[in-house]
MDTraj code that builds the backbone (N, CA, C; nanometers):
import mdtraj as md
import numpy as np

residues = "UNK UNK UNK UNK UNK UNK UNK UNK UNK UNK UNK UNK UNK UNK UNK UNK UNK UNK UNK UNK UNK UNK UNK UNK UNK UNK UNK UNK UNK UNK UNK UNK UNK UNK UNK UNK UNK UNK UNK UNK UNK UNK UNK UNK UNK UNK UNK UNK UNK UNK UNK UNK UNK UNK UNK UNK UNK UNK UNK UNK UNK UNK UNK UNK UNK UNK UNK UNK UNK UNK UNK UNK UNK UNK UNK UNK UNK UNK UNK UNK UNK UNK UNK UNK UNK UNK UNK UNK UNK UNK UNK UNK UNK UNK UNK UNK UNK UNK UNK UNK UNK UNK UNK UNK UNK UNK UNK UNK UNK UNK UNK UNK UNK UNK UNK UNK UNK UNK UNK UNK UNK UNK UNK UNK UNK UNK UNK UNK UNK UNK UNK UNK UNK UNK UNK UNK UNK UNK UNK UNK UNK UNK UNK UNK UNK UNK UNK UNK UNK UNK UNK UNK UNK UNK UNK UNK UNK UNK UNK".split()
xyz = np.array([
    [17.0982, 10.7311, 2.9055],
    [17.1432, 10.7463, 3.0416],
    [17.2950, 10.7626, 3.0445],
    [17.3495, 10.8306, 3.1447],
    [17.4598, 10.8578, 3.1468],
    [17.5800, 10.7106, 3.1719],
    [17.6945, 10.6962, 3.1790],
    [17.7718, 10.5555, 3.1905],
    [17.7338, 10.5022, 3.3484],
    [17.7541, 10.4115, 3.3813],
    [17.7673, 10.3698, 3.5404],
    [17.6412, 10.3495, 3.6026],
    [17.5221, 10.3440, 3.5018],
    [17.3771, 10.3686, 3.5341],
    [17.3399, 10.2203, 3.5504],
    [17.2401, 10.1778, 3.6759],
    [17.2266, 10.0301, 3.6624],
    [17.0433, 10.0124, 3.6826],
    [17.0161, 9.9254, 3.6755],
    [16.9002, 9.9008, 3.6647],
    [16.8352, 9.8311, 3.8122],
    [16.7711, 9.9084, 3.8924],
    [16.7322, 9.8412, 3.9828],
    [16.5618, 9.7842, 4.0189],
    [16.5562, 9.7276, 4.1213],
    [16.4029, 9.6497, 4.1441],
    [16.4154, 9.7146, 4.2709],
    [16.2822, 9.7493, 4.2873],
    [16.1812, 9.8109, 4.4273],
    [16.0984, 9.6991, 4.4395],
    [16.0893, 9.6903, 4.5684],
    [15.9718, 9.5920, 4.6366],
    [15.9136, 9.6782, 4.7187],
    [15.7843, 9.6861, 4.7485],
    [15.7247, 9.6928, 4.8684],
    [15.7372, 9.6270, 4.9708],
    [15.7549, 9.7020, 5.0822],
    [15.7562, 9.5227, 5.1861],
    [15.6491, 9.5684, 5.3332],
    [15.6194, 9.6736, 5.3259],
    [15.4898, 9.7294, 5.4037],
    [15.3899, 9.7604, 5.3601],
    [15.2701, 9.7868, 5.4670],
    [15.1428, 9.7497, 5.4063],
    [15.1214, 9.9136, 5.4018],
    [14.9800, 9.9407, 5.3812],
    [14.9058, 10.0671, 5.2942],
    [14.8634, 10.1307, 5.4385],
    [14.8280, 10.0868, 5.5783],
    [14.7428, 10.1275, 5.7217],
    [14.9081, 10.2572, 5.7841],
    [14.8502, 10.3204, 5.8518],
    [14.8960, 10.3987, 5.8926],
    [15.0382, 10.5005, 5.8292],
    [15.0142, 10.5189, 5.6649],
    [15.1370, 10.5607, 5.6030],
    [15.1174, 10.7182, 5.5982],
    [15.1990, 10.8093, 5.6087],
    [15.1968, 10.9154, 5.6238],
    [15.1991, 10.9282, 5.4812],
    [15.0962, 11.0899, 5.4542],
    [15.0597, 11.1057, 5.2740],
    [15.1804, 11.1447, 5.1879],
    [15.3051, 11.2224, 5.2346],
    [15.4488, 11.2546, 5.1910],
    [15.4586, 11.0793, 5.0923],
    [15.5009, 11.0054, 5.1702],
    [15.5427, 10.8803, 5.1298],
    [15.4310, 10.8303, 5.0499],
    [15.3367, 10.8493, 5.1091],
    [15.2042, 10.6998, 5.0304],
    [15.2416, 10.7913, 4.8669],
    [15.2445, 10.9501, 4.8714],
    [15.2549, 10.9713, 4.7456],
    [15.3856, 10.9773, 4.6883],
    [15.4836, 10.9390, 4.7424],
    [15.6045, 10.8549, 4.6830],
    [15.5680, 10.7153, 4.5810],
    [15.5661, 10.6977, 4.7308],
    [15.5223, 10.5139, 4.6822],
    [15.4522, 10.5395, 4.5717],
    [15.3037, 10.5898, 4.5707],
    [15.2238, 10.5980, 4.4369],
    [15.3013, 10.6730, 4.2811],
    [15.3854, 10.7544, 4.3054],
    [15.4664, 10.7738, 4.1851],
    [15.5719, 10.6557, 4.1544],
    [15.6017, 10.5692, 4.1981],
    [15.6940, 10.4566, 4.2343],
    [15.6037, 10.3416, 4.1510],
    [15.4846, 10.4055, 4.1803],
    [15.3640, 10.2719, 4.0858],
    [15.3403, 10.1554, 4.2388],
    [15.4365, 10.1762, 4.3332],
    [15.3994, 10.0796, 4.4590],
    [15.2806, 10.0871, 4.5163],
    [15.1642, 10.0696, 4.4998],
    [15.0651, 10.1157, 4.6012],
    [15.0028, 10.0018, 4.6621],
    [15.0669, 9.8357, 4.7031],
    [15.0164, 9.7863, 4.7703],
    [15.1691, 9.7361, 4.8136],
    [15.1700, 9.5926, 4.9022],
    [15.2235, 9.5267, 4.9269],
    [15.2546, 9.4545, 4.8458],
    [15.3770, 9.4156, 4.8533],
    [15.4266, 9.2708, 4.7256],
    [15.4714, 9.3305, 4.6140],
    [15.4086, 9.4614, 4.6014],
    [15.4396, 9.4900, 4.4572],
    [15.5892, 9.5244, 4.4128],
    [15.6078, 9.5386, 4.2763],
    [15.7669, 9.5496, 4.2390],
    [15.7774, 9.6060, 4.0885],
    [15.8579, 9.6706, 4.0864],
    [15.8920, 9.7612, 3.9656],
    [16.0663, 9.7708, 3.9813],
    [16.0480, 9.8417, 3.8375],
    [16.2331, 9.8262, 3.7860],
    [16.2393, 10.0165, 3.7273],
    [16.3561, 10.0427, 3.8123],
    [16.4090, 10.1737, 3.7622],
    [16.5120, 10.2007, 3.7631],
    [16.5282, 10.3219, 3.7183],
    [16.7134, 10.3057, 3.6933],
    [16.7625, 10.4301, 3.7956],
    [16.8928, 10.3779, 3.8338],
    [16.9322, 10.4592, 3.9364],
    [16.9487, 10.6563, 3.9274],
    [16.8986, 10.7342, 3.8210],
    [16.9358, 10.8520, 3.8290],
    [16.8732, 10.9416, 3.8778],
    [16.9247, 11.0507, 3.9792],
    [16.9150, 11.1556, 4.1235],
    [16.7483, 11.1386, 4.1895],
    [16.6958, 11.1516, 4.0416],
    [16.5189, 11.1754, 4.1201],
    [16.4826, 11.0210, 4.1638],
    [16.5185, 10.9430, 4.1372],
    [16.4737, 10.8057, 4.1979],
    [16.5203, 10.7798, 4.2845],
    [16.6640, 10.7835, 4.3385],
    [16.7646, 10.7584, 4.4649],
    [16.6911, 10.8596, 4.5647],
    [16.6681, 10.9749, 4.5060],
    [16.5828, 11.0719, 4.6161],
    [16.4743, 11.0029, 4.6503],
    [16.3806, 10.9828, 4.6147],
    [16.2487, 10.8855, 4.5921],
    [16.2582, 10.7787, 4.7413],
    [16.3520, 10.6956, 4.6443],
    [16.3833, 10.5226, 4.7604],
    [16.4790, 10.5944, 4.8635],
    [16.4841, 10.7143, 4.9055],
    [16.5696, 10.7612, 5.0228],
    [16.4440, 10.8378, 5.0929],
    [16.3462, 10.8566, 5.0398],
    [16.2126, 10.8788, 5.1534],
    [16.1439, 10.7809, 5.1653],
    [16.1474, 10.6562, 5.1179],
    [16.0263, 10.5814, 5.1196],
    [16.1682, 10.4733, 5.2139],
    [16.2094, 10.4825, 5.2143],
    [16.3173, 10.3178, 5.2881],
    [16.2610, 10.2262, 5.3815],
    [16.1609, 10.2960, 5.4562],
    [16.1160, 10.2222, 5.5502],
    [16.0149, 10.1313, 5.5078],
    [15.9653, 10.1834, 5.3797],
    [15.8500, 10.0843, 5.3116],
    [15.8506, 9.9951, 5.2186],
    [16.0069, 10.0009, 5.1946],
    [16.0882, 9.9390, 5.0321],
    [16.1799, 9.8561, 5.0623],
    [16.2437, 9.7719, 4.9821],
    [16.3702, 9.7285, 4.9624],
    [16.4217, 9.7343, 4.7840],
    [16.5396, 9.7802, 4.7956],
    [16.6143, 9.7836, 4.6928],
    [16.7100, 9.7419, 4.6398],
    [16.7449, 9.6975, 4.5045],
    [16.8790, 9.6460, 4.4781],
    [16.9029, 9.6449, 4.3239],
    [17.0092, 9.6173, 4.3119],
    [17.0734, 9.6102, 4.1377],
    [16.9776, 9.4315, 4.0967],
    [16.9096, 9.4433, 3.9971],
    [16.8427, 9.3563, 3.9632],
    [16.9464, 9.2180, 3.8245],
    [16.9492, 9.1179, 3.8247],
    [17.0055, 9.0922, 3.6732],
    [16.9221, 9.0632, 3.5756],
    [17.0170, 9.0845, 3.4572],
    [16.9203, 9.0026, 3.3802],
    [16.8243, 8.9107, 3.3430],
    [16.8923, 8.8069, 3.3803],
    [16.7844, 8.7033, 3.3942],
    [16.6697, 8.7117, 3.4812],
    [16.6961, 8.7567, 3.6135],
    [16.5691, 8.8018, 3.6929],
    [16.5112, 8.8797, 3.5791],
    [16.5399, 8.9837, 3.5403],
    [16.4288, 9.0748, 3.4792],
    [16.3377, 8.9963, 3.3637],
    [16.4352, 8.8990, 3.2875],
    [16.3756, 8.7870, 3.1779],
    [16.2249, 8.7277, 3.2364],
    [16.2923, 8.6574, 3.3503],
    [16.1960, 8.5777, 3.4786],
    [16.0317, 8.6561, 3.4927],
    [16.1155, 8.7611, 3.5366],
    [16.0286, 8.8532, 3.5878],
    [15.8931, 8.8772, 3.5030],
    [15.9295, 8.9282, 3.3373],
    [15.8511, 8.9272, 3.2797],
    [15.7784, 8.8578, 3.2246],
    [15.8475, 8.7124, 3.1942],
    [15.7434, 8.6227, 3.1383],
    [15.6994, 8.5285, 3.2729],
    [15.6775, 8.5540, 3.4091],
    [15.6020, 8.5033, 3.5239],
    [15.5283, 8.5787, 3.5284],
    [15.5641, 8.7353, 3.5522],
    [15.4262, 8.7889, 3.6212],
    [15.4361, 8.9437, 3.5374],
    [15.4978, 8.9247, 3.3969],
    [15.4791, 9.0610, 3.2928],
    [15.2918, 9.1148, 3.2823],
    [15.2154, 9.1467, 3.2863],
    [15.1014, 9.1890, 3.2515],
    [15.0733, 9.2644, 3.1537],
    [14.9740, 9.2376, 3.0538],
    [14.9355, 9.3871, 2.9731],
    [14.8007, 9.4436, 2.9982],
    [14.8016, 9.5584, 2.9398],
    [14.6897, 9.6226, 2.9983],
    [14.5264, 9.5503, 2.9909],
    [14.4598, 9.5128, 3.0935],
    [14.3605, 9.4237, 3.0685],
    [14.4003, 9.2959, 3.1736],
    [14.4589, 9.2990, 3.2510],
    [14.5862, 9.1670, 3.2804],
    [14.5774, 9.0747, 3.2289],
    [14.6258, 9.0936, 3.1200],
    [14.6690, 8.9856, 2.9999],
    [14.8134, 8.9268, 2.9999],
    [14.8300, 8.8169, 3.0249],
    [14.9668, 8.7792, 3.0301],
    [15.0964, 8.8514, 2.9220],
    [15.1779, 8.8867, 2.9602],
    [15.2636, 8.9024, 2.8483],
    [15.3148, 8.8101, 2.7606],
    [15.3077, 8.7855, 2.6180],
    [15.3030, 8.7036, 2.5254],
    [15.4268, 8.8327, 2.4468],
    [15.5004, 8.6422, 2.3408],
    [15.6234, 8.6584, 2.2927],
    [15.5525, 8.7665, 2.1698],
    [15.3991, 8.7396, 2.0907],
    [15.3601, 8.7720, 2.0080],
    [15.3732, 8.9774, 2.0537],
    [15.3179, 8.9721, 2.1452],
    [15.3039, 9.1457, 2.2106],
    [15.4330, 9.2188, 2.2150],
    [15.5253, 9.1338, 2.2512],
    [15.6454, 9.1946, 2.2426],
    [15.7254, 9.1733, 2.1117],
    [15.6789, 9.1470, 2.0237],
    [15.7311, 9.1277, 1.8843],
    [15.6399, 9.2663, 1.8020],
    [15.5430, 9.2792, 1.8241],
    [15.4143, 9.3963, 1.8078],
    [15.5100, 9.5265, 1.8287],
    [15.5569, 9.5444, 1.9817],
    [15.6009, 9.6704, 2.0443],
    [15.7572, 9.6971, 1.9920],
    [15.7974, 9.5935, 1.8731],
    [15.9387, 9.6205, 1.8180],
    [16.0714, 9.5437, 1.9042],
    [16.0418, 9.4735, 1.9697],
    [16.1633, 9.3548, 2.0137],
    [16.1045, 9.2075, 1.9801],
    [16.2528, 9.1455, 1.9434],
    [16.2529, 9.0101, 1.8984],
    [16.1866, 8.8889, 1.9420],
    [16.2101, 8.9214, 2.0896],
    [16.1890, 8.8251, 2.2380],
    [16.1212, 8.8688, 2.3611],
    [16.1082, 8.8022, 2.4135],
    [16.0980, 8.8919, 2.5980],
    [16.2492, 8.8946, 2.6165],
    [16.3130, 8.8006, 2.6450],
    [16.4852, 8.7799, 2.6400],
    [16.5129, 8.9193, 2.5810],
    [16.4723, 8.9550, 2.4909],
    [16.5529, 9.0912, 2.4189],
    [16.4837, 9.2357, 2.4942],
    [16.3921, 9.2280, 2.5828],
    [16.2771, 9.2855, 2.5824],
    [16.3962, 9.3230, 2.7091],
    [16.4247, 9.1802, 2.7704],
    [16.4720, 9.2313, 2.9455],
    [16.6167, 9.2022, 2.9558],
    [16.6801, 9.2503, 2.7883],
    [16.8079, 9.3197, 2.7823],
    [16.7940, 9.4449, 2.7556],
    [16.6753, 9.4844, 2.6857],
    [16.7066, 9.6496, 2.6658],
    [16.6696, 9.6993, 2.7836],
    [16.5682, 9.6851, 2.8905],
    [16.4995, 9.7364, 3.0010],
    [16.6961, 9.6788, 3.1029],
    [16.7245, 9.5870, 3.1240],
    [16.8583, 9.5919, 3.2017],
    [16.9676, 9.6999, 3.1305],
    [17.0074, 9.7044, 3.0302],
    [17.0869, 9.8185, 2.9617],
    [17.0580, 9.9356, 2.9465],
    [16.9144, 9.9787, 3.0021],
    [16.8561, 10.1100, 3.0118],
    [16.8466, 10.1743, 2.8768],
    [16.8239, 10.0928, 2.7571],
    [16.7704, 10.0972, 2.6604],
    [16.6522, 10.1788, 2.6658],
    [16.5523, 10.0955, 2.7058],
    [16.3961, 10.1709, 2.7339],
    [16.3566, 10.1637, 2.8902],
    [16.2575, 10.2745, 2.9205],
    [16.1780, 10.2474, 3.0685],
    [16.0908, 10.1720, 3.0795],
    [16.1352, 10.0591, 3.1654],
    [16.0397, 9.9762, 3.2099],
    [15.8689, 10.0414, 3.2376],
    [15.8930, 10.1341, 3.2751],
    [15.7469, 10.2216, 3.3099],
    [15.6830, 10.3056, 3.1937],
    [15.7713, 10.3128, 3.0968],
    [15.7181, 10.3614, 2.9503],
    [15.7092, 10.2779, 2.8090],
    [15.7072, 10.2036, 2.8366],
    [15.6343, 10.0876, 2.7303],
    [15.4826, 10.0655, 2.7274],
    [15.4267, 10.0794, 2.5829],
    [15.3265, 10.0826, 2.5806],
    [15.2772, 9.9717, 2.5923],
    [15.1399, 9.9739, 2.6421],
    [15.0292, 9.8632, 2.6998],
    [15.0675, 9.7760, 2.8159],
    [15.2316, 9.8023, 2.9144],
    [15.2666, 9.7200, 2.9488],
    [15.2167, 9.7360, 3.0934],
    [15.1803, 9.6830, 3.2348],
    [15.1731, 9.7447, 3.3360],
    [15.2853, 9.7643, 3.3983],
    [15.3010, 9.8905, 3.4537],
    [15.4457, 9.8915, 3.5483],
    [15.4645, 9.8677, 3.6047],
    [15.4239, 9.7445, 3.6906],
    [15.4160, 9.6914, 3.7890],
    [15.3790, 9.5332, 3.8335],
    [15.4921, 9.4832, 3.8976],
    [15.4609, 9.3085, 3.8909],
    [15.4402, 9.3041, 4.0596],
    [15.2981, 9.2315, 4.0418],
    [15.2188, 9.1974, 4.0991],
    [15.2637, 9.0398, 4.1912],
    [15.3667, 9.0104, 4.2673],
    [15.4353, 8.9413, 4.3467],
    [15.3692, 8.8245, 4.4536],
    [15.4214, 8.7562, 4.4803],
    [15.3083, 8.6202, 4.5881],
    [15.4139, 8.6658, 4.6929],
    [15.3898, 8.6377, 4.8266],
    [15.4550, 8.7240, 4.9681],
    [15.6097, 8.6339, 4.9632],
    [15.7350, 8.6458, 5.0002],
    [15.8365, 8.5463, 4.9854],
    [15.8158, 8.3888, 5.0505],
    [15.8865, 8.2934, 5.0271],
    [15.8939, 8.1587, 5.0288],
    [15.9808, 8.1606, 5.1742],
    [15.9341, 8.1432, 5.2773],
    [15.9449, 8.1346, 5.3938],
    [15.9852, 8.2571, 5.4990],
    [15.8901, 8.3512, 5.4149],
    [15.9050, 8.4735, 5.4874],
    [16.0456, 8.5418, 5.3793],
    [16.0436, 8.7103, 5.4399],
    [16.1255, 8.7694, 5.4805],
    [16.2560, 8.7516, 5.5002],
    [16.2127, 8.7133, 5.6103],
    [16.3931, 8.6945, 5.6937],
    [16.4160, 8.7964, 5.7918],
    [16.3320, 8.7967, 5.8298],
    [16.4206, 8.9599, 5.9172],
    [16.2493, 9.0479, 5.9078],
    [16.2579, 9.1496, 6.0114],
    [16.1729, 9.2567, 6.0675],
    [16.1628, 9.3619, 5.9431],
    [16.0102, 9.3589, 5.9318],
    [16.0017, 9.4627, 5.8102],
    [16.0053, 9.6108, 5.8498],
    [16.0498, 9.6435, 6.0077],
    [16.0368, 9.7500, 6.0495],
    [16.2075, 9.8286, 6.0571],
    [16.2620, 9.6957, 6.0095],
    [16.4016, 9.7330, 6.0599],
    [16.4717, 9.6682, 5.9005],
    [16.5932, 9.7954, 5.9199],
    [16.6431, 9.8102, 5.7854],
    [16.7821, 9.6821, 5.7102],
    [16.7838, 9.6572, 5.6368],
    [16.8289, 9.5118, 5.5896],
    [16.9816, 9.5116, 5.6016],
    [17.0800, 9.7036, 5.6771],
    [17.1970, 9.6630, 5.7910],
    [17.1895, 9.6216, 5.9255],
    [17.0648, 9.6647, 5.9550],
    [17.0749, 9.6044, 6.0692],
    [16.9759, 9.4672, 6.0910],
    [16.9532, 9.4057, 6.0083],
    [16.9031, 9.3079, 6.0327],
    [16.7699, 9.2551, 5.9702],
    [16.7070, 9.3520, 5.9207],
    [16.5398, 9.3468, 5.8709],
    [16.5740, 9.3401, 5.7237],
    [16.4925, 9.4000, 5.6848],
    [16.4338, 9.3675, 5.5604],
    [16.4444, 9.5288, 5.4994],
    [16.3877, 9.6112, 5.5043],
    [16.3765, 9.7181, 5.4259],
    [16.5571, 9.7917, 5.4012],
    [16.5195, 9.8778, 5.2630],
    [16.6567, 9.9346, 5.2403],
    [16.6989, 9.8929, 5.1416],
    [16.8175, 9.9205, 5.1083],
    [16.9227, 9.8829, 4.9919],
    [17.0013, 9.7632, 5.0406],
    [16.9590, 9.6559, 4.9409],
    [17.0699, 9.5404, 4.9810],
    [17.0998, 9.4590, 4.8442],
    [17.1179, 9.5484, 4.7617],
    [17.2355, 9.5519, 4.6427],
    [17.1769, 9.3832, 4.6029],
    [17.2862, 9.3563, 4.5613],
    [17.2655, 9.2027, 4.4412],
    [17.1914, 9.0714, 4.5155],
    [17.1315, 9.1298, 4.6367],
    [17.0402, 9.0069, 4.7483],
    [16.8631, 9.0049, 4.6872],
    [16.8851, 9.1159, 4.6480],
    [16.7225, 9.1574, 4.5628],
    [16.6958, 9.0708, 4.4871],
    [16.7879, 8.9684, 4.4127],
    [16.7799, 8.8962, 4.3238],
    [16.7013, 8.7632, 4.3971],
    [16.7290, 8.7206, 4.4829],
    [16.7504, 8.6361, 4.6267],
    [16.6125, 8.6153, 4.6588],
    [16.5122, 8.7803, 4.6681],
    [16.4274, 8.8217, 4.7186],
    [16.3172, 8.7838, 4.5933],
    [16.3508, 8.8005, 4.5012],
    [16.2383, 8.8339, 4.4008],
    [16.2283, 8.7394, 4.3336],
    [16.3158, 8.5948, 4.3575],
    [16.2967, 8.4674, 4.3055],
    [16.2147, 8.3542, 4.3857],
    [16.2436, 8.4182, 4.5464],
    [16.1177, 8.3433, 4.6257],
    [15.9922, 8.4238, 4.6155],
    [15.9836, 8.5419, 4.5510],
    [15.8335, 8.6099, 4.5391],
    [15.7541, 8.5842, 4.4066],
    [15.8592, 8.5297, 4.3101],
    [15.7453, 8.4716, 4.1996],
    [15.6929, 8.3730, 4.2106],
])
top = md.Topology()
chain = top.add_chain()
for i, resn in enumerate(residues, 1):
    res = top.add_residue(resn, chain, resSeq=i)
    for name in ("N", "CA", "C"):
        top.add_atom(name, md.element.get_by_symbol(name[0]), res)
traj = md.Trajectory(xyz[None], top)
């Protein structure tokens, strides 16, 4: 990836009833196809295009490390939903999960191209809500949109 490239997390934060097919087949290349769900990508043109049609159904932000660590050994899956184990990721050529969710933050490898892994973490709804209107965007007050290093915030009351 080119320099200045960061690693971000998508949430879903709307449901699947009344989505126009443009978007639902966003979302479904996104790997989002329910509620709750969450994936990690990296910021370059075709993805920013992507989370700039879907905004109303997403929230976005620069993810850290340690969330991504978190992330994977709470709710990592392998194919089969098999928990992710230190042994599987020693198999696929990293040391650790720890090492696993430094190369996926350094844009080392795609989170969505690792083998056997699912692309997608499967989330419990946040720890006292939201915060705000999922219809309305997270400047003016809601929830959906880009809200940079708060994602972190978001995705620690959803595991």
């Amino acid at each position: 990836m080119e320099k200045g490239s960061k690693c971000l997390a998508v949430v879903r934060v709307r449901g699947t009833v009344n989505v126009r097919e443009d978007i639902e087949d966003t979302l479904r290349m996104l790997n989002l196809s329910r509620n709750c769900h969450a994936t990690l990508i990296d910021d370059r043109p075709s993805y920013m295009g992507m989370l700039q049609k879907v905004q109303n159904h997403v929230t976005w932000g620069e993810v850290s490390k340690d969330m991504i660590a978190l992330l994977l050994k709470k709710r990592g899956r392998l194919v089969g939903n098999k928990k992710l184990t230190e042994e599987y990721v020693k198999k696929i050529g990293f040391g650790s999960i720890d090492e696993l969710a430094e190369a996926i933050y350094n844009l080392k490898v795609e989170f969505n191209k690792l083998p056997g892994i699912k692309p997608v973490f499967r989330l419990h709804p946040p720890k006292k809500g939201y915060g705000g209107s999922v219809k309305k965007s997270w400047k003016s007050g809601g929830v959906t949109g880009y809200r940079g290093e708060a994602i972190n915030d978001l995705l620690e009351r959803m595991i």
